[in-house]
C-alpha positions in Angstrom: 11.6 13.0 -8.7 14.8 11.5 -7.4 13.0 10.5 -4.0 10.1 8.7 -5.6 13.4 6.6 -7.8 15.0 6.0 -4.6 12.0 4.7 -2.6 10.5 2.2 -5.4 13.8 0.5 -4.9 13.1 -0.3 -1.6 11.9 -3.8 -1.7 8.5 -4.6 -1.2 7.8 -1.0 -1.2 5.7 -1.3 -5.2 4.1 -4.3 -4.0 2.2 -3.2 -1.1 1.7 0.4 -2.8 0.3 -1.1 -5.2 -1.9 -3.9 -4.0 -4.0 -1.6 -1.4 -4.4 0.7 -4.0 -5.9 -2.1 -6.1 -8.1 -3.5 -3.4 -9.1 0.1 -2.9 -10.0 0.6 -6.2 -13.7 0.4 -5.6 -13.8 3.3 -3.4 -13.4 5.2 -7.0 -16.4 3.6 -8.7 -18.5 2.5 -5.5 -20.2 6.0 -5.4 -21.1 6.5 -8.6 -22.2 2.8 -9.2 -24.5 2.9 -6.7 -26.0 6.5 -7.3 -25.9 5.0 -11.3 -27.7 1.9 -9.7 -30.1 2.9 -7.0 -31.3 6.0 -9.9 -31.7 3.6 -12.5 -34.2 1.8 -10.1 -36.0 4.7 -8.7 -35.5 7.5 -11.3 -34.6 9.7 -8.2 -31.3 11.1 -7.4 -32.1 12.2 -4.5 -32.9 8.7 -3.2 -29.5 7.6 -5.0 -27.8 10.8 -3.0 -29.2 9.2 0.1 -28.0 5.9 -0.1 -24.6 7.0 -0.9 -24.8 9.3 1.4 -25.5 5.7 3.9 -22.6 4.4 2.7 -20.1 6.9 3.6 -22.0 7.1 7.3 -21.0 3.6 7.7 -17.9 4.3 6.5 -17.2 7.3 8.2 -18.5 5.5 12.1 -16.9 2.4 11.3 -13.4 3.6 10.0 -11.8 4.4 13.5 -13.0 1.2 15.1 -11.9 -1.2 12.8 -8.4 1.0 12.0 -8.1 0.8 16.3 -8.7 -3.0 16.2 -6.0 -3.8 13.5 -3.9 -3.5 17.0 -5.9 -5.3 19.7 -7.4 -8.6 16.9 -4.8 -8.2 14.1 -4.8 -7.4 10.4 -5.4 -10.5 8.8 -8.8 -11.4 11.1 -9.9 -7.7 10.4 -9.4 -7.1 6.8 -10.3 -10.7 5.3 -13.5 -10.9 7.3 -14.4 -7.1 6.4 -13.8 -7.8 2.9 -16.0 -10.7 2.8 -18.8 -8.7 4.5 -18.5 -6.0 2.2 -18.4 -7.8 -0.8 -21.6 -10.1 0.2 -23.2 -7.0 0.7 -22.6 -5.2 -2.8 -24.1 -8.6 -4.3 -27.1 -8.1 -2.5 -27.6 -4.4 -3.6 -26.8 -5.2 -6.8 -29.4 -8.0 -7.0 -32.5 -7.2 -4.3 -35.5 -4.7 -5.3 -36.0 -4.0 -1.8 -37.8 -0.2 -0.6 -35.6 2.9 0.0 -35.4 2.3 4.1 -33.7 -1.1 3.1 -31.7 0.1 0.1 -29.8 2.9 2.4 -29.6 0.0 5.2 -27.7 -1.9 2.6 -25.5 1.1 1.8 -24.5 1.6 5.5 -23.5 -1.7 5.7 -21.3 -1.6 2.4 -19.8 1.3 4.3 -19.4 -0.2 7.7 -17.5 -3.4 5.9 -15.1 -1.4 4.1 -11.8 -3.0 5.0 -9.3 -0.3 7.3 -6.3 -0.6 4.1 -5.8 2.9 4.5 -5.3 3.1 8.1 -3.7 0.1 8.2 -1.1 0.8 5.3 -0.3 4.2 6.9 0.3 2.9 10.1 2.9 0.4 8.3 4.7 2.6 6.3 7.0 4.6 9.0 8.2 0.2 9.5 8.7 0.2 6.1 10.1 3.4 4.9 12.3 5.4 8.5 13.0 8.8 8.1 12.8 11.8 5.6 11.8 8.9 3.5 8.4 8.6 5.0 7.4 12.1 3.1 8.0 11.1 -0.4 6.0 7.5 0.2 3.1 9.1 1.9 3.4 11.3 -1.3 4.0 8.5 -3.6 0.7 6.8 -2.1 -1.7 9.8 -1.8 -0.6 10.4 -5.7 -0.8 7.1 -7.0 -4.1 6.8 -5.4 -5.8 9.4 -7.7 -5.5 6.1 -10.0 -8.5 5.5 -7.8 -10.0 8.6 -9.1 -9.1 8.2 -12.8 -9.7 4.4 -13.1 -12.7 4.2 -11.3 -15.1 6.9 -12.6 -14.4 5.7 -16.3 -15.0 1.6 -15.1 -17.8 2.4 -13.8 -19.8 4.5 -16.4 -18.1 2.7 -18.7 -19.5 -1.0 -17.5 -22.8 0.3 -16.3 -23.8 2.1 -20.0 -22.2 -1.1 -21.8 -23.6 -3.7 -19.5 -25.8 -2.9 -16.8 -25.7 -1.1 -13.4 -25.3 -4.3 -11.6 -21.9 -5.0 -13.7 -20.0 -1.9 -11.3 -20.9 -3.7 -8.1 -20.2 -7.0 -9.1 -16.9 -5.8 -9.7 -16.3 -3.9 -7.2 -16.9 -6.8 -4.6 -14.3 -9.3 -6.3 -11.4 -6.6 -6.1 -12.0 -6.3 -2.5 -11.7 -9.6 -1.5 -8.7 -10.3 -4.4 -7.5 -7.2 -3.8 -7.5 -7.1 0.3 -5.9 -10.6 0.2 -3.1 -9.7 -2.2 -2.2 -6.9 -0.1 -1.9 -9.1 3.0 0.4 -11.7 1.3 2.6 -8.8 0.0 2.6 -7.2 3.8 4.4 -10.4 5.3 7.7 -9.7 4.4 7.7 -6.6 6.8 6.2 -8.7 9.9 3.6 -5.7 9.8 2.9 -4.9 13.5 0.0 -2.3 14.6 0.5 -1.2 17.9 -1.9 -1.5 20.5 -3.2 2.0 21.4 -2.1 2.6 25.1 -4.9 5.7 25.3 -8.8 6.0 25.6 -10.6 5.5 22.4 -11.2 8.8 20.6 -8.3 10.9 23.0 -6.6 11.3 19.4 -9.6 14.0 19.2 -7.7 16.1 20.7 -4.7 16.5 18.8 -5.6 20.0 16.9 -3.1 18.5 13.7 -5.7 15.8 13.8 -8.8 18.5 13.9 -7.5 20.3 11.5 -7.0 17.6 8.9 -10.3 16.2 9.6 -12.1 19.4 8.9 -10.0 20.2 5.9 -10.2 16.8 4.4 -14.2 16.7 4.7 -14.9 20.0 3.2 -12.3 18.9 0.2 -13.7 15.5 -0.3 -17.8 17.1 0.2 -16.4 19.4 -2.8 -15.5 16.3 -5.1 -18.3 14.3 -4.2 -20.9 17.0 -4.8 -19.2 17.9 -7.8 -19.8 14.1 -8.8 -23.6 14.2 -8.5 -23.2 18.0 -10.6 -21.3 15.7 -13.6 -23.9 13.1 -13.4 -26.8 15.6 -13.6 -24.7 17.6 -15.9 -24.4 14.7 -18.7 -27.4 12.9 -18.3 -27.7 9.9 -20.3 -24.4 10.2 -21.3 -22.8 8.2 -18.4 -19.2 7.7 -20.4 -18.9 11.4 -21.0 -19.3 11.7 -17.1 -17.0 9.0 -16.4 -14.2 11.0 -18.8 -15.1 14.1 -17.1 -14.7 12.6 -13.2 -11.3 11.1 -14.1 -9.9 14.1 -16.0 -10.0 15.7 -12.0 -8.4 12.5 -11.0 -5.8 13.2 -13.8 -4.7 16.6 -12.5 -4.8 15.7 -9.3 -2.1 13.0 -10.4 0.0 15.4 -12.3 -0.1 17.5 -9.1 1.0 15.3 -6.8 3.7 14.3 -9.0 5.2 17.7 -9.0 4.1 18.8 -5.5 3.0 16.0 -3.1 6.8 15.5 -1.8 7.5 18.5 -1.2 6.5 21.2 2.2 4.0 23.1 1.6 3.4 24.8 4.7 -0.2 27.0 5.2 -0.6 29.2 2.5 0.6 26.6 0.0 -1.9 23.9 1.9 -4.9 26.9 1.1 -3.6 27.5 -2.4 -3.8 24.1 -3.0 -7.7 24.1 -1.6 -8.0 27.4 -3.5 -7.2 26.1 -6.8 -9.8 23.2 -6.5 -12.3 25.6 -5.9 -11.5 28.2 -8.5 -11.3 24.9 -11.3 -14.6 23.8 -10.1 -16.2 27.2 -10.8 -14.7 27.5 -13.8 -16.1 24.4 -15.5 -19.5 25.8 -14.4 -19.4 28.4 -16.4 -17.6 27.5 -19.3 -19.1 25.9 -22.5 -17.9 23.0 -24.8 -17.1 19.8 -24.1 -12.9 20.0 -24.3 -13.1 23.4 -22.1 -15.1 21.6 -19.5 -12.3 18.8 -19.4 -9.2 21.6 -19.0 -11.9 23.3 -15.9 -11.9 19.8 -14.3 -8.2 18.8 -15.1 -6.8 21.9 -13.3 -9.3 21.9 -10.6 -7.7 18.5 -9.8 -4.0 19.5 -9.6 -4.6 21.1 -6.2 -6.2 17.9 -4.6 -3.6 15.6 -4.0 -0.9 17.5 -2.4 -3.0 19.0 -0.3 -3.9 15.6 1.0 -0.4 14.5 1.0 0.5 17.4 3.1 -2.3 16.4 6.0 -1.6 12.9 6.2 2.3 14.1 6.7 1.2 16.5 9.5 -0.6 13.9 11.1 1.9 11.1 11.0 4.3 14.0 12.7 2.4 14.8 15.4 0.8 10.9 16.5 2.5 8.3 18.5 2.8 5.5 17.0 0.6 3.7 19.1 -2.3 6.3 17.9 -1.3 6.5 14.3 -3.6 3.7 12.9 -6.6 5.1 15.1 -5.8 9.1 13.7 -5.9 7.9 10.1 -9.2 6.2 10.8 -10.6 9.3 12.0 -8.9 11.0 9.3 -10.4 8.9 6.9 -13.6 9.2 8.6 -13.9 13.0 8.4 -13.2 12.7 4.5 -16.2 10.3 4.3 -18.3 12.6 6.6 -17.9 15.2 3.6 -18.1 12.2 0.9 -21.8 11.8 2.4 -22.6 15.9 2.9 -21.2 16.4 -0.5 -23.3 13.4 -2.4 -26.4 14.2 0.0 -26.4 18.3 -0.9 -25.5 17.7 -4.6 -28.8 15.1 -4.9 -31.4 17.5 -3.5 -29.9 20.3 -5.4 -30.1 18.2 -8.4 -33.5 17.1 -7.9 -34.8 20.7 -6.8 -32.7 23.3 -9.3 -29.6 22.7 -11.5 -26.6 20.9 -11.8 -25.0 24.4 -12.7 -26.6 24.7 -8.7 -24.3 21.7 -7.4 -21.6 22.4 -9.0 -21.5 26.1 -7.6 -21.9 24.2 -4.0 -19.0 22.1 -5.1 -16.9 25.5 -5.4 -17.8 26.4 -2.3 -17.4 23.7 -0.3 -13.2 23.9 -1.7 -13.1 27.2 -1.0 -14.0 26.7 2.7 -11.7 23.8 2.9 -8.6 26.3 1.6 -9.9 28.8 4.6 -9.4 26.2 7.5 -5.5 26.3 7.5 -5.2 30.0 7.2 -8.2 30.2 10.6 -6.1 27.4 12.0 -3.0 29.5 12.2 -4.3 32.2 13.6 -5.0 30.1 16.6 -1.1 29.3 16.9 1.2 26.9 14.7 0.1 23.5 14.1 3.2 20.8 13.7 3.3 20.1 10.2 1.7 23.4 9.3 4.0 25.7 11.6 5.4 29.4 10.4 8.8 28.0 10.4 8.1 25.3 7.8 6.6 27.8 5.6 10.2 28.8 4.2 10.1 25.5 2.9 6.8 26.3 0.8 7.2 26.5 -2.9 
């Protein structure tokens, strides 16, 4: 705990922390407000999975060009007019009763717009924090995010049950464009500076830390994602129960990176991590009651957040820094890849047997995200994830 103390009083530090993770906010309610949204319309959610699913393509294809032209164009250009795309574009799916071709055309462009913040913030951070201090702020960011995950679930149930399922979206396009510009005016004081990439677009591919993380971080996020459309089936009508049941994940995901994000985890605590999201997942399908279902959910979330912590630290240790902005983006794009598996699967499964089905699928898609470290290292040590840092696992 003492290193999280020590680096919030590094000024400037809370203010950017806290303003990307405010313009990111969406990112916690955009998937369900559109799958509440597009089923609401339709009465399908496999055609809600699907445009999800769009979004996180465009996401996921966009990410690593935008993140690699922070450096040749310049943050401000890149973020302010992404914002402004993506938020034009959330009105018009919030508004327009258009057929399903045009409704996941709409969603890929919601996903192509998203603003690079979390490439870009990552790529600032070893300017903002030098040192052994860079752990506990990549840490402090990757746990504070699961705000994301806690806030966003409930807002967006909540405002689409109390309101209507435009309400989410509407919402979610003003803190993009509030939230993206409040983040740039806090940025100034560090003169941010992304560095021009002095390699061939995509040679970053071939980093196997970057692999790794990429492959690890879809399966994970494919897990949570599916297990979203599994809640949603789950509950029904009863969107707010969902909602509380989404963010009690987020919750123990929170408490988890609290107690374990800073610290080295090394391979079998990255797996265990993975391990315990899946075995929390298959608990709450099989469990009855409401309050047992919560408990299932909360400790399948305390695993999620250090694991992520520990990837973006093994990345950021084995990138240039003239890469760095480009490997998030592809890092970033891999979790969407699995954000667009995960809601895709979980909406056919849905439609075609049980959300006990989905949520099984959700189980198993953690469970083969704890199993890629431990194949990993059997192909050799892997920076961040080497045998020698494993005597630093707790």
């Amino acid at each position: 705990m003492r290193a999280y103390v020590e680096l919030i009083r590094v000024p400037g530090v809370v203010n950017v922390t806290a303003s990307q993770l405010f313009a990111r906010l969406p990112l916690g309610m955009l998937s369900l407000a559109i799958l509440l949204h597009v089923q609401a319309r339709t009465g399908s959610y496999a055609v809600a999975g699907a445009v999800v699913a769009a979004t996180s393509v465009g996401e996921a294809i966009a990410m690593p060009v935008t993140a690699r032209l922070l450096g040749r164009i310049g943050m401000i250009p890149i973020l302010v007019s992404a914002a402004l795309v993506n938020g034009v574009a959330m009105l018009a799916l919030a508004f327009v009763h258009v057929p399903m071709t045009l409704l996941m055309m709409l969603g890929f462009l919601i996903g192509a717009s998203v603003p690079p913040l979390l490439p870009a913030v990552r790529a600032l951070y070893p300017q903002m924090v030098p040192g052994e201090g860079l752990r506990a702020l990549f840490a402090l960011d990757t746990t504070a995010q699961e705000l994301i995950w806690v806030i966003g679930p409930v807002a967006a149930t909540f405002l689409a049950s109390a309101i209507s399922t435009e309400i989410p979206l509407l919402f979610s396009a003003a803190v993009t464009v509030v939230g993206t510009v409040w983040f740039l005016l806090g940025a100034r004081q560090f003169r941010p500076m992304i560095v021009t990439s002095k390699v061939a677009f995509g040679k970053v591919l071939a980093n196997r830390a970057v692999i790794l993380a990429m492959v690890a971080s879809l399966a994970l996020v494919a897990s949570f994602t599916a297990l979203e459309v599994g809640v949603l089936a789950l509950f029904g009508n009863h969107n707010l129960s969902a909602g509380v049941a989404l963010a009690a994940t987020g919750l123990g995901s929170l408490l988890g990176g609290v107690l374990f994000g800073h610290r080295h985890l090394g391979v079998r605590g990255l797996a265990l991590s993975m391990a315990v999201v899946a075995a929390g997942t298959a608990v709450f399908g099989v469990v009855d009651g409401y309050g047992l279902q919560l408990a299932a959910l909360f400790a399948s979330g305390l695993g999620f957040a250090p694991a992520l912590a520990a990837l973006y630290v093994m990345v950021s240790h084995e990138i240039a820094d003239h890469s760095t902005a480009e490997a998030f983006g592809w890092l970033n794009s891999g979790a969407l890849a699995g954000g667009a598996l995960g809601t895709a699967l979980g909406g056919v499964i849905a439609d075609s047997y049980s959300p006990f089905a989905v949520i099984m699928v959700s189980a198993a898609l953690a469970l083969a995200a704890a199993g890629t470290p431990l194949i990993a290292r059997t192909a050799g040590p892997v920076g961040g994830l080497s045998r020698e840092r494993e005597a630093c696992q707790v």
